[in-house]
ChimeraX commands (.cxc) that place a marker at each C-alpha (Angstrom):
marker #1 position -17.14,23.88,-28.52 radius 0.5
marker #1 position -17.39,23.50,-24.61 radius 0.5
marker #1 position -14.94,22.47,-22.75 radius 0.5
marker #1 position -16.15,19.19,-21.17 radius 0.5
marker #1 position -12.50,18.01,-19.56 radius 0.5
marker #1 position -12.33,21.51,-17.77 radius 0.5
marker #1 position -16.27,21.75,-17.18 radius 0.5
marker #1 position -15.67,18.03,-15.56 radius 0.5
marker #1 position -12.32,19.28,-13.33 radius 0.5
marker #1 position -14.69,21.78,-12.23 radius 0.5
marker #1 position -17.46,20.21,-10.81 radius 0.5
marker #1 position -15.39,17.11,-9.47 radius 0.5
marker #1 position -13.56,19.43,-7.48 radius 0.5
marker #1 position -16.30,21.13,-6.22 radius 0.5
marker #1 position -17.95,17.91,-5.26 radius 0.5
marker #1 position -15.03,16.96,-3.28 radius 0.5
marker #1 position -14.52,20.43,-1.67 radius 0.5
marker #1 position -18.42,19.69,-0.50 radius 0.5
marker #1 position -17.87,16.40,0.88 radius 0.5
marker #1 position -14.74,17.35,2.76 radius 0.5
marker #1 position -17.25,20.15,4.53 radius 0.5
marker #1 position -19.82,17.45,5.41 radius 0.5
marker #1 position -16.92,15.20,6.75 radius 0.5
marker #1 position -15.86,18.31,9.00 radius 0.5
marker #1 position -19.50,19.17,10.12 radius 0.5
marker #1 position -19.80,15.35,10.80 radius 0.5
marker #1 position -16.60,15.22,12.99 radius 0.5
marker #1 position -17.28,18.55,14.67 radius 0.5
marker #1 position -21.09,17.54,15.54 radius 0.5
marker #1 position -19.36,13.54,16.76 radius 0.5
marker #1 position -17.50,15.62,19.14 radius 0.5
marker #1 position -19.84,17.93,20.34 radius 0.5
marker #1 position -21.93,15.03,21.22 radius 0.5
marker #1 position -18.98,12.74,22.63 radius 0.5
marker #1 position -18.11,16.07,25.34 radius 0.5
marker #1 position -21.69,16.72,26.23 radius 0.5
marker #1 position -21.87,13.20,27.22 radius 0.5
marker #1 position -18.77,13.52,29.13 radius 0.5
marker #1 position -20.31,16.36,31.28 radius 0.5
marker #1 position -23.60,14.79,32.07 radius 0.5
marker #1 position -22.01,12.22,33.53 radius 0.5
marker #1 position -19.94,13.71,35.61 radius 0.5
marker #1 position -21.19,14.05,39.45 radius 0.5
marker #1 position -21.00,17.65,41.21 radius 0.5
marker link #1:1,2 radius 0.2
marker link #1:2,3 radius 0.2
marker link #1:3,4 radius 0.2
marker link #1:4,5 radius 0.2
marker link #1:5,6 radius 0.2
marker link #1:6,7 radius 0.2
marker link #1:7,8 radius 0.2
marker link #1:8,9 radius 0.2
marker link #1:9,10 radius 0.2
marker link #1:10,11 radius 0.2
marker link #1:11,12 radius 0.2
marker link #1:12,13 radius 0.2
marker link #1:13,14 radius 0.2
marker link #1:14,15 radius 0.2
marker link #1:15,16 radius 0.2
marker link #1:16,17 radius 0.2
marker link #1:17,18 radius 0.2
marker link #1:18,19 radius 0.2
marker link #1:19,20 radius 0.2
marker link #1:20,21 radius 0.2
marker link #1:21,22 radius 0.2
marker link #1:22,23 radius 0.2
marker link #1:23,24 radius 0.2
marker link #1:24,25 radius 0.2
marker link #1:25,26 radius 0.2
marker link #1:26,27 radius 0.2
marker link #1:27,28 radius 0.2
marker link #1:28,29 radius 0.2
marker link #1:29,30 radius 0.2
marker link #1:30,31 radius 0.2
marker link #1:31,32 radius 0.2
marker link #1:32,33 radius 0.2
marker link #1:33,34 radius 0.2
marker link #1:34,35 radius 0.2
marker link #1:35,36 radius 0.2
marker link #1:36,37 radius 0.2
marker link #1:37,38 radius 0.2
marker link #1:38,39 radius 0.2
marker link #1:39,40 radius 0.2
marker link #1:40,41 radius 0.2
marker link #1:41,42 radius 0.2
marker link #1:42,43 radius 0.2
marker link #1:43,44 radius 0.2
view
C-alpha cells in the first residue's frame, strides 16, 4: 500500500522549496529594478 503521509511530506516540501525560489527571484528582480532606477536618475 502507498505511502500517502510520506508521498504528502514529499510534495509539500517541494512546494515550499518552489515558492521560497519565486520569493528570491521576486526580491532579486525588486532590486534590480529599485538600482536601475537609482542610476537613471542620477545627473553626470
Amino acid at each position: 500500500m502507498a505511502d500517502y503521509k510520506e508521498m504528502y511530506f514529499k510534495l509539500l516540501n517541494a512546494t515550499e522549496d518552489a515558492i521560497r525560489i519565486l520569493i528570491k527571484a521576486q526580491q532579486e528582480c525588486e532590486e534590480m529594478y529599485i538600482s536601475s532606477e537609482d542610476e537613471e536618475g542620477k545627473q553626470p
